[in-house]
Steps between C-alpha positions, in 0.01 A plus 500: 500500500281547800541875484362459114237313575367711827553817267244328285250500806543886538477540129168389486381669809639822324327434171176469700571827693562646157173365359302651746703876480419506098171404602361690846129466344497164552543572868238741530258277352560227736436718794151583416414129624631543839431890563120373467568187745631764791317797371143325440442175638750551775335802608103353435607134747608734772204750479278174547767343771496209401776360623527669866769316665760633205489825592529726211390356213678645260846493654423115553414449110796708397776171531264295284388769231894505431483147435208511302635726224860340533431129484282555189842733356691166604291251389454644143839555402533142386287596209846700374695149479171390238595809302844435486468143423266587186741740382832293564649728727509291808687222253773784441532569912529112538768472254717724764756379715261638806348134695142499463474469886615901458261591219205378761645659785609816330114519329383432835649822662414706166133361610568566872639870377205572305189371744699730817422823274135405702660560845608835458139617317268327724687606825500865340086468454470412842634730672349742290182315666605558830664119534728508823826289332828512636731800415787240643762495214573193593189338504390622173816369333462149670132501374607559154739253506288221638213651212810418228519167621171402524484648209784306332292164574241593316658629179673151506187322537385714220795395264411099658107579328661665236675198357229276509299716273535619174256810388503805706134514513493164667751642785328805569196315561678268747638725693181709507377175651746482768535854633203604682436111661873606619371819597175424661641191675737681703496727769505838281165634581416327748654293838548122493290477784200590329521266176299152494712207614611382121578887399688514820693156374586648181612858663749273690662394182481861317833664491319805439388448888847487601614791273194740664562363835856630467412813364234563746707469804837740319242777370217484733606368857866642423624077593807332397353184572510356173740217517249204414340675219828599349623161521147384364541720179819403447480110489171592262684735264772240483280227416327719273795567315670167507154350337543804229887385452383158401203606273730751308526268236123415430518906405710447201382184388 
């Protein structure tokens, strides 16, 4: 039984993998966004130096211009669940022997899956840029992991928004809402030091700080001193995801 049910997990992981393979223009149009990040405004911020004490400005951008593009990946794939509740096909998974704990969780790494495609093209652009990142093996696959996490959290918060609305139009605008005050109030572009004392509150209570902060110090300062972020993302993916658990049945109501 357990075997059956963690097969489903992989199943949907591999259906997402799948989705993007028929599809690899889907993935070039999502890197656009964050080529001009470290290509454009990357480049302009550290022509102007304004932020000295980081160094090199675009290597310092590159952790949160990955989170940029993937959180938004993450935090829109709710808006699938709406479609699937309209047409009855979530009603059909449901009536499965799979626990809805597993369709959450199992959606929730198809989300993770799908946002990570990021990592690879923005670390890719940035070296292309001249970026100094790790060539550690190591570090690059603990980075990606941590991103799938991270990423994990959001994707079930996006399921948690998703059930509490009911037009598609009505999500996208939410989460268009949420993402760049998640974006801005962290320390992506910019250090925490430098933020006004309320933004500097709020960055405290970002997991998108945590997630950059950990990426920062595997691909940039080549650290593996990521213990308190990691544990940080986790109890927020799992909260994330046990919120998402209970809401599951608003979606089919």
């Amino acid at each position: 039984m357990r075997s059956m049910k963690l097969a489903s997990l992989a199943s949907m992981a591999e259906m997402e993998l799948r989705r993007l393979r028929h599809d690899p223009f889907e993935i070039l149009t999502r890197a656009v966004q964050p080529i001009l990040w470290i290509a454009v405004f990357g480049s302009v911020m550290a022509r102007i130096r304004a932020f000295q004490n980081v160094g090199d400005y675009v290597t310092f951008i590159t952790p949160g211009v990955i989170l940029q593009s993937s959180t938004f990946i993450s935090l829109a794939y709710g808006i699938a669940l709406i479609f699937e509740r309209e047409s009855g096909i979530l009603k059909k998974l449901l009536t499965s022997p799979i626990p809805r704990s597993y369709i959450v969780v199992g959606r929730a790494l198809a989300g993770g899956i799908r946002a990570s495609t990021q990592y690879v093209i923005v670390l890719v652009s940035a070296v292309a840029v001249g970026v100094r990142i790790s060539g550690n093996p190591l570090n690059l696959i603990t980075g990606y992991l941590i991103l799938v996490l991270a990423c994990m959290g959001f994707t079930g918060l996006s399921i948690l928004i998703a059930s509490l609305l009911r037009t598609r139009e009505r999500f996208m605008g939410i989460i268009g809402a949420i993402t760049m005050p998640l974006f801005f109030a962290s320390n992506a572009l910019y250090p925490i030091e430098v933020m006004p004392d309320v933004i500097k509150y709020i960055s405290l209570a970002n997991p998108l700080t945590y997630t950059v902060s950990a990426l920062r110090k595997l691909l940039v300062s080549s650290s593996y001193d990521v213990l308190q972020e990691t544990l940080i993302l986790t109890c927020f993916t799992a909260l994330s995801l046990g919120v998402a658990i209970k809401s599951l049945r608003r979606i089919i109501e």
